[in-house]
C-alpha positions in Angstrom: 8.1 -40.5 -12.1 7.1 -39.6 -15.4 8.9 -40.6 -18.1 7.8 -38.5 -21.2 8.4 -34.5 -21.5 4.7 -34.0 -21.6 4.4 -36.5 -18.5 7.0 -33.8 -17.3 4.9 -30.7 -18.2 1.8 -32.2 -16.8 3.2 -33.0 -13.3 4.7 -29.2 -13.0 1.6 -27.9 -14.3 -0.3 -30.3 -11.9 2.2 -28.9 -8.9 1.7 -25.3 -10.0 -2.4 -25.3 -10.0 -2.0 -27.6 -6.5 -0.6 -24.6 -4.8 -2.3 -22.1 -6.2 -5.4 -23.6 -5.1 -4.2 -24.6 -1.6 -3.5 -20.7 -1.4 -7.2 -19.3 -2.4 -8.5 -21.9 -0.4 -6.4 -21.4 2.9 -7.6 -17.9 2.7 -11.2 -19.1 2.4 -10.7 -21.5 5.6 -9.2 -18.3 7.2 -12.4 -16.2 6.8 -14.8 -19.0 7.6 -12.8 -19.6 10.8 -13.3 -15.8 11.4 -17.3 -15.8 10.4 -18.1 -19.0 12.9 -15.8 -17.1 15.5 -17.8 -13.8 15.6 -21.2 -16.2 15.2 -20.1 -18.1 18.6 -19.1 -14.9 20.0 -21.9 -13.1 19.0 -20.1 -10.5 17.6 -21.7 -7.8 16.0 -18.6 -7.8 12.7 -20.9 -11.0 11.5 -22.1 -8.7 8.6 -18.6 -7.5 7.5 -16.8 -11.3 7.8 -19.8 -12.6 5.4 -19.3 -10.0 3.2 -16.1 -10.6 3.0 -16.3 -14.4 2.6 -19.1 -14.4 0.1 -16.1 -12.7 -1.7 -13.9 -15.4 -1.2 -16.5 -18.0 -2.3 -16.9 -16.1 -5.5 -13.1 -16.1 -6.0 -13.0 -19.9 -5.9 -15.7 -20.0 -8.1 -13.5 -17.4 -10.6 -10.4 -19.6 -10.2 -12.7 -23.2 -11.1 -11.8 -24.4 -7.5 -15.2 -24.7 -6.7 -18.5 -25.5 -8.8 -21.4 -22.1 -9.0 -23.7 -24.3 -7.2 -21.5 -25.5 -4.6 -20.9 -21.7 -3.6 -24.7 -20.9 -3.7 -25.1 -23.4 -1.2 -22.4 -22.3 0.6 -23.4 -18.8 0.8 -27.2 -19.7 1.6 -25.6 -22.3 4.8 -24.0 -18.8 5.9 -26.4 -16.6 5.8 -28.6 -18.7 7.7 -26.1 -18.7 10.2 -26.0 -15.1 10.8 -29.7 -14.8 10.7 -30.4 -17.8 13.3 -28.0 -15.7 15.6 -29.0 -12.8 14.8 -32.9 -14.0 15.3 -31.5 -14.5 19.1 -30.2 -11.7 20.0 
């Protein structure tokens, strides 16, 4: 347990940006669930998920949860995705 005030401050800062980030980032686990859903169904809302989790990505980048280059590759991993199933079809 800490033992200063600004031990104190740090751990309920520390608790506060925990669960902030646990929130953004359930919400991009939610959408990415949703995107590899319509990929394995081959559903044609594949367009309209990645849209709307390239907008996650770029949130977590906003909020410093992930790095700029870490959501590049992320975005370019998904978009491949859709175009190898896409390519199928």
């Amino acid at each position: 347990m800490p033992i200063t005030s600004s031990a104190k401050k740090a751990m309920k800062q520390s608790e506060t940006k925990r669960s902030r980030n646990r929130r953004y980032t359930a919400l991009y686990k939610e959408t990415l669930k949703a995107f590899e859903q319509a990929i394995k169904t081959g559903s044609t809302e594949g367009m309209t998920i990645l849209s709307k989790l390239y907008s996650r990505v770029d949130t977590l980048v906003k909020k410093n949860i992930l790095h700029r280059n870490n959501a590049s590759r992320k975005k370019s991993r998904f978009s491949k995705m859709l175009k190898s199933v896409s390519s199928k079809a």
